[in-house]
N, C-alpha and C positions, 0 to 999 in steps of 0.2 A: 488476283495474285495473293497468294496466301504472306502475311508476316511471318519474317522470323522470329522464333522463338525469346530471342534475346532483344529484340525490338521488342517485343508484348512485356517482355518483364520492365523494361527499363521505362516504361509509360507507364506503368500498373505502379513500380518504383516513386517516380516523378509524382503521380498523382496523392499517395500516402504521402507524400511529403510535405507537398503545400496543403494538402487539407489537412494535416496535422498542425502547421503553422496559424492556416484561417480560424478552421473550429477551437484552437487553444485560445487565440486571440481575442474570436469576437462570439465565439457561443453557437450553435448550432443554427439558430432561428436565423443571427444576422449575418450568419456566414453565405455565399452565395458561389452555387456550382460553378455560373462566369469567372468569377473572382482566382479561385480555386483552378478551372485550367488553364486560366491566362497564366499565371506563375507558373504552372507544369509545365507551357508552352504545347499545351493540348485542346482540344475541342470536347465540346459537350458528350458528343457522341461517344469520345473514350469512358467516358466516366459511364456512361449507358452499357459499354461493352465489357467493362472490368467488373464494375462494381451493381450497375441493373437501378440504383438508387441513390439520392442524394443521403437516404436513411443509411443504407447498406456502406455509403461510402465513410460514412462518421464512426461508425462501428467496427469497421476495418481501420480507421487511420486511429482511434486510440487503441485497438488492441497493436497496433505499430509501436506505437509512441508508448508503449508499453513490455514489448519487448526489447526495445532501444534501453528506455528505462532499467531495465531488470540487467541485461548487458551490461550497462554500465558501470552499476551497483549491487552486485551480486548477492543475494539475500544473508549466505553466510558471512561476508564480511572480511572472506580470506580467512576465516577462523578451519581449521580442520576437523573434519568429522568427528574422529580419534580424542578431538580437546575436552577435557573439561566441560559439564553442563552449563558452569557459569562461563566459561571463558565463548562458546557457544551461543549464548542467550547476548554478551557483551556485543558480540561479532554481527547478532541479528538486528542489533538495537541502532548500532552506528551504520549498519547499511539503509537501513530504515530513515533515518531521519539525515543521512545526507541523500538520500533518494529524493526525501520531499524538501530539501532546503535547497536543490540543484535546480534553481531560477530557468537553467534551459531545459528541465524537463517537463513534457511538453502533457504526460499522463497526467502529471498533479493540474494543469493548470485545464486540462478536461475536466479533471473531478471537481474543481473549482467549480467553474462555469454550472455544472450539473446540478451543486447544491445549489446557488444562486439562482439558475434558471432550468429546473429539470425538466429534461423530456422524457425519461424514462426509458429512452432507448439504448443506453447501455447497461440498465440494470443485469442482463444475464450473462450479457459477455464478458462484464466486471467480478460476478460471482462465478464464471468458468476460469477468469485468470487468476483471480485473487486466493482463490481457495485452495490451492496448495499452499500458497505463504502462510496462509491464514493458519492451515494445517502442524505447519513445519513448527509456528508458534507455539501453539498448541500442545505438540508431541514434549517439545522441549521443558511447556512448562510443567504438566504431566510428570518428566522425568523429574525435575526439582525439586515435586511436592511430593515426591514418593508414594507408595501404594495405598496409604491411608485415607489419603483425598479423596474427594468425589468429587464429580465430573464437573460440576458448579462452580467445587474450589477452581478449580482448572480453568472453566470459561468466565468466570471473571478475573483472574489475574489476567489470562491475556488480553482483555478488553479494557482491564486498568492502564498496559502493559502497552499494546496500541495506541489508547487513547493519548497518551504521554509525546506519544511521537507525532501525530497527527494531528494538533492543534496549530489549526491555519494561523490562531493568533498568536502564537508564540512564534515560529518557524517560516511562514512566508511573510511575515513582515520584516524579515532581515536584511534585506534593502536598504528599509525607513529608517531601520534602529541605525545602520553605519551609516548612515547620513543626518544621524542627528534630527529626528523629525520628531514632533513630542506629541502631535493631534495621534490620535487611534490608540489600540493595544500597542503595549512593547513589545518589542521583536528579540531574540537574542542571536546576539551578535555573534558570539563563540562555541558554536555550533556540537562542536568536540567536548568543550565542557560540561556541555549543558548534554551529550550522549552520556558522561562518566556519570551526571546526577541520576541519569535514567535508569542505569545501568545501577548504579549502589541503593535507590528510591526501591524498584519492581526486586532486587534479592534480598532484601530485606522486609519486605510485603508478601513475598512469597518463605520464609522463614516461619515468617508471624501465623502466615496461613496451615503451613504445613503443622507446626507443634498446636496449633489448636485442632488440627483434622486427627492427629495423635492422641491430644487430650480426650477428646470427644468418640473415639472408639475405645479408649479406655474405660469414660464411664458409661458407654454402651454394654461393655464386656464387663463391669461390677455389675450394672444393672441384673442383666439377665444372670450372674451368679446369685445376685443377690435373691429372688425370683425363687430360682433353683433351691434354694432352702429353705422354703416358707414349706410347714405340714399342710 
């Protein structure tokens, strides 16, 4: 008897779900397919017939747990296309880091696990989602630094500009920090404040960058004048 359609998704549903919970939880090694469809309230076999792999199923549940993520916390920030570059870059930067401060999302706490204990098997699936945000960063800061940059100024502000928001020790310790815990790095607690520092930190680094990429084709351009009038 063939399944219906809406029964195959809502298994296929069920199964990203708790293996998004197991693998955030306990890391892919010690995570366990039993585990995983007893919470689905499913059999092994499902997981053989959606997913083909215990490998195949980790790689589907965080690109889940990553479109969940992205949903929730929409890259622009509710900022409007039409806004302002800075008001745009503000809008990227607070979606960003309440992205990664949001304890129930379930992507960071994959990416976690991955540096601690890499398997390597979501290297490409993470470079196929990530790289339009990556992109988006990119374009924006591009537009800031105006046409005098070059492509470098560009790729490290946004990796100065990233790196800012994606420090596990500043941002997922903010649990520890509001509960007073003093062992480890500090955490910040005011999550919003510490977006506006990011936010006033990365335009005015990108400022500094920009009048030196201006400075520097200026005397590109004395140079080769200067050149030009030698007999």
């Amino acid at each position: 008897m063939k399944i219906p359609r809406e029964d195959t998704a809502r298994t296929r549903g069920k199964l990203l779900a708790a293996a998004g919970e197991v693998f955030a939880g306990k890391g892919f090694r010690d995570a366990t397919v039993a585990e995983i469809c007893r919470r689905a309230g499913t059999n092994v076999a499902a997981v053989n017939y959606h997913f083909g792999s215990k490998e195949s199923l980790y790689r589907e549940a965080w690109r889940h747990a990553f479109v969940q993520s992205v949903e929730a916390h929409p890259p622009d920030g509710g900022v409007a296309a039409e806004a302002p570059a800075e008001e745009r870059l503000r809008g990227q930067i607070f979606a960003l880091l309440n992205r990664i401060a949001d304890e129930n999302n379930q992507e960071i706490r994959f990416m976690q696990r991955e540096v601690m204990n890499p398997t390597g098997l979501l290297k490409e699936v993470m470079r196929e989602a990530l790289r339009p945000l990556q992109e988006r960063t990119r374009n924006l800061v591009r537009e800031l630094l105006g046409p005098k940059a070059v492509e470098q100024d560009a790729q490290f502000c946004e990796v100065g500009i990233i790196s800012q928001c994606i420090n596990p020790m500043v941002i997922r310790n903010r649990s520890r920090a509001e509960e007073g815990a003093q062992e480890g790095p500090p955490g910040i607690v005011d999550i919003e404040a510490y977006a506006r520092h990011v936010v006033t930190f990365s335009l005015a680094g990108i400022a500094a960058v920009r009048a030196a990429a201006q400075a520097r084709r200026k005397m590109g351009k004395a140079g080769l004048s200067r050149r030009g009038r030698r007999p």
